[in-house]
KESEBA-404446 format. One record per residue (C-alpha): residue number from 0; y, z, x; residue in one letter. Coordinates in Angstrom, 3 decimals. Example, Ala and Ser with C-alpha at 12.3 -4.5 7.8 and 13.67 -1.06 7.14 Angstrom:
   num         c2         c3         c1   residu
     0     -4.500      7.800     12.300        A
     1     -1.060      7.140     13.670        S
This chain:
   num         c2         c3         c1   residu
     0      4.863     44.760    -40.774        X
     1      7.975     45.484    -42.191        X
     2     10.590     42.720    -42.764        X
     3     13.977     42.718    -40.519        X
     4     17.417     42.017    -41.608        X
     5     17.456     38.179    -40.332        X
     6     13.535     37.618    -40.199        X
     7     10.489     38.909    -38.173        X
     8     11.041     35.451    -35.492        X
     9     14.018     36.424    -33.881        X
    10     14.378     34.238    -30.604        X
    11     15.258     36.632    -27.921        X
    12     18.814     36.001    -27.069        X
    13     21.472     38.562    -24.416        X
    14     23.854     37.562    -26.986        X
    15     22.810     40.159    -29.260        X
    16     20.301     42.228    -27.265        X
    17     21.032     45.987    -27.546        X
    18     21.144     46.279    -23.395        X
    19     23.754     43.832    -23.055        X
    20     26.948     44.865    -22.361        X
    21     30.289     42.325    -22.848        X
    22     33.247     43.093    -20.243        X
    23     35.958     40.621    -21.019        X
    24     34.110     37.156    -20.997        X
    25     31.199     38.133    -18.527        X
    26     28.433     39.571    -19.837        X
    27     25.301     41.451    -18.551        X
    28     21.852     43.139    -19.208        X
    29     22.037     47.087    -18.499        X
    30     18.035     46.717    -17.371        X
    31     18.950     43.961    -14.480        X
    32     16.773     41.552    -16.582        X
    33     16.930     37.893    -17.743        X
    34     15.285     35.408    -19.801        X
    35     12.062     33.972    -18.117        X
    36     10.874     31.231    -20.606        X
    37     12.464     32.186    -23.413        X
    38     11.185     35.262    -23.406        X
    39     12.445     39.089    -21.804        X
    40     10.267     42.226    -22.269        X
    41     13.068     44.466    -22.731        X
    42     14.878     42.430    -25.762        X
    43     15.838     44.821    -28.470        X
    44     17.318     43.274    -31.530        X
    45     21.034     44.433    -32.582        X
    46     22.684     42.837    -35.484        X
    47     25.956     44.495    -35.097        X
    48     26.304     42.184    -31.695        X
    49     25.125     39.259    -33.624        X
    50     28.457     36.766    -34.090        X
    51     28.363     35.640    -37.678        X
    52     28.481     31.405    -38.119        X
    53     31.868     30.532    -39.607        X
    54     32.341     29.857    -43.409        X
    55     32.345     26.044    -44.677        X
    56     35.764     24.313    -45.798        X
    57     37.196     24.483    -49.462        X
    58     36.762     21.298    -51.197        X
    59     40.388     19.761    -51.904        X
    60     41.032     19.752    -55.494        X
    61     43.047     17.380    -57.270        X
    62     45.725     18.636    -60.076        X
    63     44.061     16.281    -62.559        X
    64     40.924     18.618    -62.497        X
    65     42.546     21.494    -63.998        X
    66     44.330     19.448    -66.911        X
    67     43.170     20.246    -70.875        X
């Protein structure tokens, strides 16, 4: 089986399904479906409509680091 881009155990999510569709702040499933235990038989995995986590804070640095 060949590897995907984040992992072969994707949980099935509409978030970044390839049937959803996002209209303003509503979204829905083009195939009328939803999630039934965690699970939908029409979940195709998209990465373009996955929302990448935000980056971690800079350290503060003091100016006594950077004296010779």
């Amino acid at each position: 089986m060949k590897k995907q881009l984040f992992g072969n155990n994707i949980a099935p999510s509409c978030a970044y399904c390839a049937h959803s569709k996002h209209e303003g702040s509503s979204q829905f499933c083009e195939v009328n479906r939803t999630l039934k235990n965690g699970r939908c038989k029409k979940f195709t995995y998209n990465p373009i409509m996955r929302a990448p986590y935000g980056s971690a804070p800079l350290p503060a640095y003091d100016e006594e680091e950077f004296v010779l």
